[in-house]
C-alpha positions as CSV (number, residue, x, y, z in Angstrom):
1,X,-3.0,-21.5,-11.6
2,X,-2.2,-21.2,-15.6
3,X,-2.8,-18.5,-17.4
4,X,-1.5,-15.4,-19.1
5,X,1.7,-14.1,-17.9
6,X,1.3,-10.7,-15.9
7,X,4.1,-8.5,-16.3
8,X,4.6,-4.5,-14.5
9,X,5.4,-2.2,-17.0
10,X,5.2,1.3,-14.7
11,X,4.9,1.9,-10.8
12,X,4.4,5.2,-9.2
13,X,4.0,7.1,-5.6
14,X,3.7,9.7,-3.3
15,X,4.4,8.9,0.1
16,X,6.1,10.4,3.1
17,X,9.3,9.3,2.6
18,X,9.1,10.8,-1.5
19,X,6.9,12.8,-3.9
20,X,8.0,9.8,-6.9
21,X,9.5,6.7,-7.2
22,X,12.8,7.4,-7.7
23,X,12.8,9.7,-4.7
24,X,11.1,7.2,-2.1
25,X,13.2,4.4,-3.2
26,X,16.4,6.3,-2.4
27,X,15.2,7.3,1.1
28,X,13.7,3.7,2.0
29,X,17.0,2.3,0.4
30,X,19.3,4.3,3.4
31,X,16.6,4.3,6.1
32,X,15.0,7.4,6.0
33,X,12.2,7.9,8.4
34,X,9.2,10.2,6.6
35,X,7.2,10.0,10.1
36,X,7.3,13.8,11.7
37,X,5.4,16.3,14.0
38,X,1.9,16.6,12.4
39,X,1.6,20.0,10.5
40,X,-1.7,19.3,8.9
41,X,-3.6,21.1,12.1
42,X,-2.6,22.0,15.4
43,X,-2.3,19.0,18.0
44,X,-1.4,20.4,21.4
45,X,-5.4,19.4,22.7
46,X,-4.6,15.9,21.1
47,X,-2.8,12.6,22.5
48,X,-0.7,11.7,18.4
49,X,2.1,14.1,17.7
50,X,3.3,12.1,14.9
51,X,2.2,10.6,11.7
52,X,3.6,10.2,7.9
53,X,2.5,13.3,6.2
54,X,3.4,13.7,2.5
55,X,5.6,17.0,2.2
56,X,6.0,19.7,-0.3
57,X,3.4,17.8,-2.5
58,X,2.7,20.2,-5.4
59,X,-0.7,18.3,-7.2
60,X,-0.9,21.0,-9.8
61,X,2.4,19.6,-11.7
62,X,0.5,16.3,-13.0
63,X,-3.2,17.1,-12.0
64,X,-5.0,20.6,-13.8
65,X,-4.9,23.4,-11.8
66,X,-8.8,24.3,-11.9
67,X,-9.5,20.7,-11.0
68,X,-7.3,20.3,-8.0
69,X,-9.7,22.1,-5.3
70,X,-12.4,20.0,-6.9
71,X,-10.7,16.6,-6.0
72,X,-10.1,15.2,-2.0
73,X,-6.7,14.8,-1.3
74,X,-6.2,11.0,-1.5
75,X,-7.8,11.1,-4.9
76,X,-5.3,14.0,-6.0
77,X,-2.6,11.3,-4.9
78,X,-3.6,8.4,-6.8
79,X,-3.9,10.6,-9.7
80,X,-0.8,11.9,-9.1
81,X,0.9,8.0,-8.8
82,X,-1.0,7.1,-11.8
83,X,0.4,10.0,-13.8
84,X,3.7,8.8,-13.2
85,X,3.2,4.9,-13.7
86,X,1.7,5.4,-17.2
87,X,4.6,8.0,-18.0
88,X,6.7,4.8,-16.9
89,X,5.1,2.3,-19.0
90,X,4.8,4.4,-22.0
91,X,0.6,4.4,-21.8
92,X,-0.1,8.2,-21.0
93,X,-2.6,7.6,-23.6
94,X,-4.9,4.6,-25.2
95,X,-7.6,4.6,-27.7
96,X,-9.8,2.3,-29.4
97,X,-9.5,-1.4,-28.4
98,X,-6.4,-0.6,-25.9
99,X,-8.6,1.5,-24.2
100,X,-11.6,-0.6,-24.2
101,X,-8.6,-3.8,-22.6
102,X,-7.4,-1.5,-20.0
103,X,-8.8,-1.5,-16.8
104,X,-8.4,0.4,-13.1
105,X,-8.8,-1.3,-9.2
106,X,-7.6,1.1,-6.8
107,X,-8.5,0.2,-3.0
108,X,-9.1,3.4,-0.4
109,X,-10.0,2.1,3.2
110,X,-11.6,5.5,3.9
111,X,-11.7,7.6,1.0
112,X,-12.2,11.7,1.9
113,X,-12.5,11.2,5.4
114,X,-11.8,15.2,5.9
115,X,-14.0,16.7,3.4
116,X,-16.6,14.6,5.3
117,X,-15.5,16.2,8.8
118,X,-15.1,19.7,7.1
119,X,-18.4,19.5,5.3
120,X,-19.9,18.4,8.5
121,X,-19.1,21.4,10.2
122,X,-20.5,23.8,7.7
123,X,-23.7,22.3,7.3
124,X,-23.8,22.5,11.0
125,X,-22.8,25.9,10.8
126,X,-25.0,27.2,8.1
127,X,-27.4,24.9,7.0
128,X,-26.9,21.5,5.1
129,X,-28.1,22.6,2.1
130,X,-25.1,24.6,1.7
131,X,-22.5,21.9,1.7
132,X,-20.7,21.9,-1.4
133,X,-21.9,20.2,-4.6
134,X,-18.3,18.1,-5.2
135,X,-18.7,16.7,-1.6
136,X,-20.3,13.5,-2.3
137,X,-17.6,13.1,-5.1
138,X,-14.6,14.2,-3.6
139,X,-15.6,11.7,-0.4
140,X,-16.7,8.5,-1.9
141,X,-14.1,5.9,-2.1
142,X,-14.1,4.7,-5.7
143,X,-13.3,8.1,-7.0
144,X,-10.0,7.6,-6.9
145,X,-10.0,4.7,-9.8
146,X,-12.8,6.8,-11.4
147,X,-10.7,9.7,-11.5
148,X,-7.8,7.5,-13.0
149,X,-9.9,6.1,-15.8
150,X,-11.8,9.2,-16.9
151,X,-8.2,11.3,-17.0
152,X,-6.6,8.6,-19.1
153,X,-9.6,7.1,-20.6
154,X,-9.4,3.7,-19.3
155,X,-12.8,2.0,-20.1
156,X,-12.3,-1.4,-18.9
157,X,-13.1,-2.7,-15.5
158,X,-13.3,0.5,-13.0
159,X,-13.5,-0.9,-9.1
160,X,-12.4,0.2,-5.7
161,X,-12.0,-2.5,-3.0
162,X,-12.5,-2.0,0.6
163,X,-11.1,-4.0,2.3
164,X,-9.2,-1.5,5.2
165,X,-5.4,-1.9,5.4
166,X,-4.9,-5.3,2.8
167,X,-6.9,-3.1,0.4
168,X,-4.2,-1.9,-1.8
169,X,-2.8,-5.5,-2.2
170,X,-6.4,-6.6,-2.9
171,X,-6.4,-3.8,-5.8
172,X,-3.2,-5.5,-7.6
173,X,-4.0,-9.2,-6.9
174,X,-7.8,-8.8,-8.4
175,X,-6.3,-6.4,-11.3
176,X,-3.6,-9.5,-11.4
177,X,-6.2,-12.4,-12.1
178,X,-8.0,-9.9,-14.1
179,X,-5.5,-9.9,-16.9
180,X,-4.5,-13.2,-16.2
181,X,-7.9,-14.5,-16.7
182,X,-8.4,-12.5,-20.2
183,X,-10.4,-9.7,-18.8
184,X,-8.2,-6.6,-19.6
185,X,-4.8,-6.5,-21.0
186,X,-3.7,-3.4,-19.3
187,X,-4.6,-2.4,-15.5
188,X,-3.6,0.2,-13.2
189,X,-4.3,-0.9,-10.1
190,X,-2.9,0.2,-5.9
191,X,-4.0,1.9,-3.0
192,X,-4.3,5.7,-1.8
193,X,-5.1,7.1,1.6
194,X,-5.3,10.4,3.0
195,X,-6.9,10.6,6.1
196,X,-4.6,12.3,8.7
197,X,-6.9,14.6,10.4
198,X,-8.2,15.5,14.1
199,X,-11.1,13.2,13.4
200,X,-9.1,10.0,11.5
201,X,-6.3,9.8,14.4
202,X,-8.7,10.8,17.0
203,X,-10.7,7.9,16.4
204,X,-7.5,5.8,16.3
205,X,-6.4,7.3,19.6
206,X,-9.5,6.4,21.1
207,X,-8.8,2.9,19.8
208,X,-5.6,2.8,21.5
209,X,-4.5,1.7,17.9
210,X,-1.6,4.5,17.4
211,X,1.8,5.1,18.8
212,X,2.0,8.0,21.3
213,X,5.8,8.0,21.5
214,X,7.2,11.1,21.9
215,X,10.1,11.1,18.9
216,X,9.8,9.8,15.0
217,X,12.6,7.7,16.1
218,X,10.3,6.1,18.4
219,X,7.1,6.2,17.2
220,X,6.9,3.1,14.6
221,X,9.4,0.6,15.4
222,X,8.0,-3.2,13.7
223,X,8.9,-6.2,15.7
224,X,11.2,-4.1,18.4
225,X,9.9,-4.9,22.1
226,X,9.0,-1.3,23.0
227,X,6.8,-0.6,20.0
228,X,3.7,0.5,20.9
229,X,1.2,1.2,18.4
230,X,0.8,2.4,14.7
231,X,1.6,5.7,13.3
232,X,-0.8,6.8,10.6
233,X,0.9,7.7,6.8
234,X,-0.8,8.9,3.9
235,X,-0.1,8.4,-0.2
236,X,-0.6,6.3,-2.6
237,X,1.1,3.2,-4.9
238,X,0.2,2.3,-8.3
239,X,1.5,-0.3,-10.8
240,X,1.0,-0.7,-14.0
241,X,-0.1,-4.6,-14.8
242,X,0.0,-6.1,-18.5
243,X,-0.3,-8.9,-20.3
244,X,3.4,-9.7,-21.2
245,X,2.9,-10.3,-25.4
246,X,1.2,-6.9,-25.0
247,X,4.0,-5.3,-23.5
248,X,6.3,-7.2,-25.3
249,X,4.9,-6.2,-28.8
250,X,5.3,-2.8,-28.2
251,X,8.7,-2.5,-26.9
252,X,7.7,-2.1,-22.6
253,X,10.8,-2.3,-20.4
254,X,9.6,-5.1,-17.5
255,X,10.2,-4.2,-14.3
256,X,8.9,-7.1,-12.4
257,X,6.0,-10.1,-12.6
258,X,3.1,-10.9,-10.7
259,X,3.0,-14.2,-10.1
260,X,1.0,-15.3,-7.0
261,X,-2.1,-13.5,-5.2
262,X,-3.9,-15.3,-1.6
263,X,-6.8,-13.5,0.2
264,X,-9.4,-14.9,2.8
265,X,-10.5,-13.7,6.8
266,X,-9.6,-14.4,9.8
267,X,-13.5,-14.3,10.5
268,X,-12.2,-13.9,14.1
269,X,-12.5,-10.2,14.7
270,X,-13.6,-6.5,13.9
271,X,-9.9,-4.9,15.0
272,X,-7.7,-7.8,16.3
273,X,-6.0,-10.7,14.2
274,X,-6.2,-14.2,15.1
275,X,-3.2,-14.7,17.9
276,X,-1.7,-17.5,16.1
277,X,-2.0,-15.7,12.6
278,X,-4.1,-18.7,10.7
279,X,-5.9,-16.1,8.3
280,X,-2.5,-15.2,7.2
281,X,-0.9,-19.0,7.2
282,X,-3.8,-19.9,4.9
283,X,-3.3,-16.4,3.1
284,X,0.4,-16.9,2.2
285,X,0.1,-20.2,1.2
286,X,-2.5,-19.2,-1.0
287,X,-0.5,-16.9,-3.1
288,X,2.5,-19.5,-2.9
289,X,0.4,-22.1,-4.3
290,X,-1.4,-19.7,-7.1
291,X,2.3,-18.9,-8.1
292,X,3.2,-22.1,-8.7
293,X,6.4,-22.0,-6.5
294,X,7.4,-23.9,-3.0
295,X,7.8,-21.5,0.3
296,X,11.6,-22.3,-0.2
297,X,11.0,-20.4,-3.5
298,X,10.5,-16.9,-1.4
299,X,13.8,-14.7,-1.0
300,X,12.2,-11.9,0.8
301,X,9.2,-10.8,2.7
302,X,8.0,-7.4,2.9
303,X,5.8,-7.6,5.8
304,X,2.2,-5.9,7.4
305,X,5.0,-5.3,10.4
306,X,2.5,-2.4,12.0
307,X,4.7,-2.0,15.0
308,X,1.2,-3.0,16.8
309,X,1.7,-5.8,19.6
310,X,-0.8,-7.9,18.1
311,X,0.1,-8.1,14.4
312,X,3.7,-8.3,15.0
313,X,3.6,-11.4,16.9
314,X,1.2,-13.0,14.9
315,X,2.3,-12.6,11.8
316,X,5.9,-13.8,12.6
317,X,4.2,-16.7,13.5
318,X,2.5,-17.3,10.4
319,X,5.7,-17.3,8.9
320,X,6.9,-19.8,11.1
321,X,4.0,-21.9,10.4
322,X,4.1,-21.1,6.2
323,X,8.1,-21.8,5.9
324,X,9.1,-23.8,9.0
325,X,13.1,-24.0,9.6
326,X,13.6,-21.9,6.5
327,X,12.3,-19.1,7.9
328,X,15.0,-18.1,10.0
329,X,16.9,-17.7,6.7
330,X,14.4,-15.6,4.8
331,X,14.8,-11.7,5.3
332,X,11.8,-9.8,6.4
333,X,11.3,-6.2,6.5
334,X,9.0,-3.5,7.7
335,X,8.9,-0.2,5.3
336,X,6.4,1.2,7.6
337,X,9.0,1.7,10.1
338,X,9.9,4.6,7.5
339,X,6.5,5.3,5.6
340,X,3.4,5.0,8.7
341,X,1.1,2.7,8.2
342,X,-1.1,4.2,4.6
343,X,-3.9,1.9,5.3
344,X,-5.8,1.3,2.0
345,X,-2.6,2.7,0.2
346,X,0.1,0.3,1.8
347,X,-0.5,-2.6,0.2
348,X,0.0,-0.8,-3.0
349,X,2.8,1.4,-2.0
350,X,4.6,-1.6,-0.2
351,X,3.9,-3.3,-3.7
352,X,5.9,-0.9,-5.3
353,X,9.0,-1.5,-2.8
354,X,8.9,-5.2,-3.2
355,X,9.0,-4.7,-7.3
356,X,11.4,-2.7,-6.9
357,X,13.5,-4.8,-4.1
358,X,13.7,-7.8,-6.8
359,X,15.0,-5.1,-9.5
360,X,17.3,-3.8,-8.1
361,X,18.8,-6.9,-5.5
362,X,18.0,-4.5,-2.8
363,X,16.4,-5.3,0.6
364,X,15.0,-2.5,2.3
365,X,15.3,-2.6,6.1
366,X,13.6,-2.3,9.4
367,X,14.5,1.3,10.9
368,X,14.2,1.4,14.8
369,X,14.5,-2.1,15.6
370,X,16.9,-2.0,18.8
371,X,15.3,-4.3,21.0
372,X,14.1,-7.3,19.4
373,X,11.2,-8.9,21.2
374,X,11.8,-12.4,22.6
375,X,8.6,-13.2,19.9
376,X,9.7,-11.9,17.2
377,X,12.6,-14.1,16.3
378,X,13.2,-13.9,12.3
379,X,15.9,-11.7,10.4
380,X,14.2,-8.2,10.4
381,X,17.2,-6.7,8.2
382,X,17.1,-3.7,11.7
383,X,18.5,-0.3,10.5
384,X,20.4,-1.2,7.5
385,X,19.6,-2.7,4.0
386,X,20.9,-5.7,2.3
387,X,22.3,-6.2,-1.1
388,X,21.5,-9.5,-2.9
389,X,20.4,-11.7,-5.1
390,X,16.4,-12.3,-5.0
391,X,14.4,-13.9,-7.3
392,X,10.6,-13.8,-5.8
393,X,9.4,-11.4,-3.0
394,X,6.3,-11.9,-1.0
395,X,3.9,-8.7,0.3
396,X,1.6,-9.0,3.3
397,X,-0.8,-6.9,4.4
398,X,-3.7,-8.0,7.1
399,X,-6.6,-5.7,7.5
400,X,-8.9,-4.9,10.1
401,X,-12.4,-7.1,9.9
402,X,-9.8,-9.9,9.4
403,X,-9.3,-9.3,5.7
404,X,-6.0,-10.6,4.7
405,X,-4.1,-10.2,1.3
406,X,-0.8,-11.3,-0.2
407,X,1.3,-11.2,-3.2
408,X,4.0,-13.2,-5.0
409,X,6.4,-11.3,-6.9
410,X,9.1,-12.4,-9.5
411,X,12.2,-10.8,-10.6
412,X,12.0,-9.7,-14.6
C-alpha cells in the first residue's frame, strides 16, 4: 500500500547475548550462545536448568536510581532499549509539535509476571492489604510504553499489544502503518519480556513447551532433529520509526526501512500452529504484498525457528508454500538458537537483528544445527554466518492463540 516512506533512525537492546546493540550484534555475528544455568533462583526442585538470562545488567546507568526498585524488570529493559535508540537517532528529547507527532507501541506477552508471584506470596503471608502500592503498576503490561513516553515525553499514540510471542513484531508493524498513514511522524515501538521465574517456566514445563536438555549447547537448537522444546530468554528490542522527510530534514543517519507488515490467526488453536502453517502462508504474503515487492524480492529470513517440533516444521512449510523453488535459495536463520525465545520481546529484538543484517550484508546464523531434520529442508546458515549482499529481509514471529506477525525490511 502507498503511503509515507518509513525509515529507522535508532535501534536498541538488552538481551542475553548483550547489554546494547553494538555488543549483541557482535556475539550473534560469531555465534555466541547467551542461554546458561538459571541464576535468577535456585532450580535443583525444578525440571528447566537453562534459559537466556540478561547478565551484569546495571538499570541504574540509563534509568534513575530512586526509580529503579519502583519499575518491574521488563519495564526497566524497555526503558533501558529506548534510552539507547533515541540516543541513536538523535531524539533524547522532543517538545512542542515533535512531541505531540511521536508516538510509542511496545508489545509485552506477560508483563511483571514476578512481582505478581512475589506479591502473591506476601499478601498470603501478611495480609493483602499490605501488598505494595507500585504492584498494579510495575505488573500491568502497557507500562512498559507508558514508562517510555512519560520519560521522554512522547505524547502521541501510547499502546501495548498482546498478542504472546508475534507481539513485538505487532508493536513495529502497527507503529509502521502508523506513521505511514499520517498518524505520528516519530515512533518507538518493540517488545520486552522478563518473565524467567519458578512460576513463568514452571508453567511452561508443565506445558511440555521448554527444552529440558541438559547443556546450552543443547538446549535450543531450531530446525535440528533432536531439538526438543523452547528455552525461555528475556530483554527487550526497540526501533526508532520515522517518517523519512522528517528524518531527512534534520540530518538522521538511516539505518534501514520498513516496508511491509502481514498479521492474521491461525484461528486453529490456543498453543499449537496449524500443521501445514496457513496462518503464516497468508501472513507472509501479507507483508510481501503490503511492501510492494515479489517473494523473489526477499534475500533473507529471520525466522520464529523456536526449536519446538511443531513450529519448526510448519513454518518451513509455509515457506515452501510462500516462495516455492526459490526457497531453497533463500537463507533462513534462527537467532534464538543464541538469544531463547523473549516471547513478547522477540519480535522486536529479532527486528533489530534483521535491520541490522541488511546494514551491515551480514547473515546471522543457526547455532546447534548438527542434525538437520528430514523436514526441515531449507538453508538454515547452521553454526556459521554469511557475508553478502541483501537488499530486503523478512521477520517471522507466530504466537500462541494463533496470532501471527511479519515484517518486510529494506536495506537504506
Amino acid at each position: 500500500m502507498k503511503g509515507r516512506s518509513v525509515v529507522i533512525t535508532g535501534l536498541g537492546t538488552v538481551n542475553p547475548t548483550g547489554n546494547s546493540v553494538e555488543e549483541s550484534w557482535k556475539n550473534i555475528c560469531e555465534g555466541h550462545i547467551g542461554i546458561g544455568p538459571i541464576t535468577s533462583y535456585d532450580t535443583s526442585d525444578m525440571k528447566v536448568k537453562y534459559a537466556g538470562e540478561v547478565k551484569d545488567f546495571h538499570p541504574e546507568k540509563r534509568i534513575d536510581k530512586r526509580e529503579i526498585r519502583h519499575i518491574d524488570r521488563f519495564s526497566q529493559f524497555a526503558l533501558y532499549s529506548a534510552a539507547e535508540a533515541l540516543e541513536m537517532a538523535g531524539l533524547a528529547s522532543l517538545s512542542g509539535d515533535d512531541a505531540k507527532r511521536a508516538g510509542v507501541i511496545v508489545s509485552s506477552g506477560i508483563g511483571g509476571l514476578n512481582i505478581i508471584a512475589g506479591e502473591q506470596m506476601k499478601g498470603t503471608e501478611k495480609g493483602f492489604d499490605r501488598v505494595s502500592p507500585f504492584f498494579i503498576p510495575m505488573a500491568i503490561a502497557n507500562m512498559a510504553a507508558a514508562r517510555i513516553a512519560i520519560a521522554h515525553g512522547l505524547k502521541g499514540m501510547c499502546s501495548c499489544p498482546v498478542t504472546a510471542c508475534a507481539g513485538g513484531t505487532n508493536a513495529v508493524g502497527d507503529a509502521f502503518h502508523r506513521i505511514r498513514d499520517g498518524y505520528e511522524d516519530i515512533m518507538v515501538c518493540g517488545g520486552t519480556e522478563a518473565c524467567i521465574g519458578k512460576l513463568g517456566i514452571g508453567g511452561f514445563t508443565s506445558m511440555k513447551a521448554l527444552s529440558e536438555a541438559d547443556s546450552p549447547e543443547k538446549a535450543c537448537i531450531p530446525f535440528d532433529r533432536d531439538r526438543s522444546g523452547f528455552v525461555m530468554g528475556e530483554g527487550c528490542g526497540i526501533l526508532v520509526l520515522e517518517e523519512r522527510s522528517h528524518a531527512e530534514k534534520r540530518g538522521a543517519e538511516i539505518l534501514g526501512e520498513v516496508v511491509g507488515y502481514g498479521a492474521n490467526c491461525d484461528a486453529y488453536h490456543i498453543t499449537a500452529p496449524d500443521p501445514e502453517g496457513r496462518g503464516a502462508v497468508d501472513c507472509m504474503k501479507q507483508a510481501i504484498a503490503d511492501a510492494g515487492i515479489e517473494p523473489k524480492d526477499i534475500d533473507y529470513i529471520n525466522a520464529h525457528g523456536t526449536s519446538t517440533k511443531l513450529n519448526d516444521v510448519g513454518e518451513t512449510k509455509a515457506i515452501h508454500e510462500v516462495f516455492g523453488e526459490e526457497a531453497f535459495n533463500i537463507p533462513v536463520s534462527s537467532t534464538k538458537s543464541m538469544t531463547g525465545h523473549l516471547l513478547g520481546g522477540a519480535g522486536g529484538v529479532e527486528a533489530v537483528f534483521s535491520v541490522l543484517a541488511l546494514k551491515d550484508g551480514f547473515i546471522p546464523p543457526t547455532v546447534g544445527l548438527h542434525n538437520p531434520d528430514p523436514e526441515c529442508d531449507l538453508d538454515y546458515v547452521p553454526n556459521t554466518g554469511r557475508k553478502t549482499v541483501l537488499h530486503y529481509a523478512l521477520s517471522n514471529s507466530l504466537g500462541f492463540g494463533g496470532h501471527n506477525a511479519c515484517l518486510v525490511f529494506k536495506k537504506a
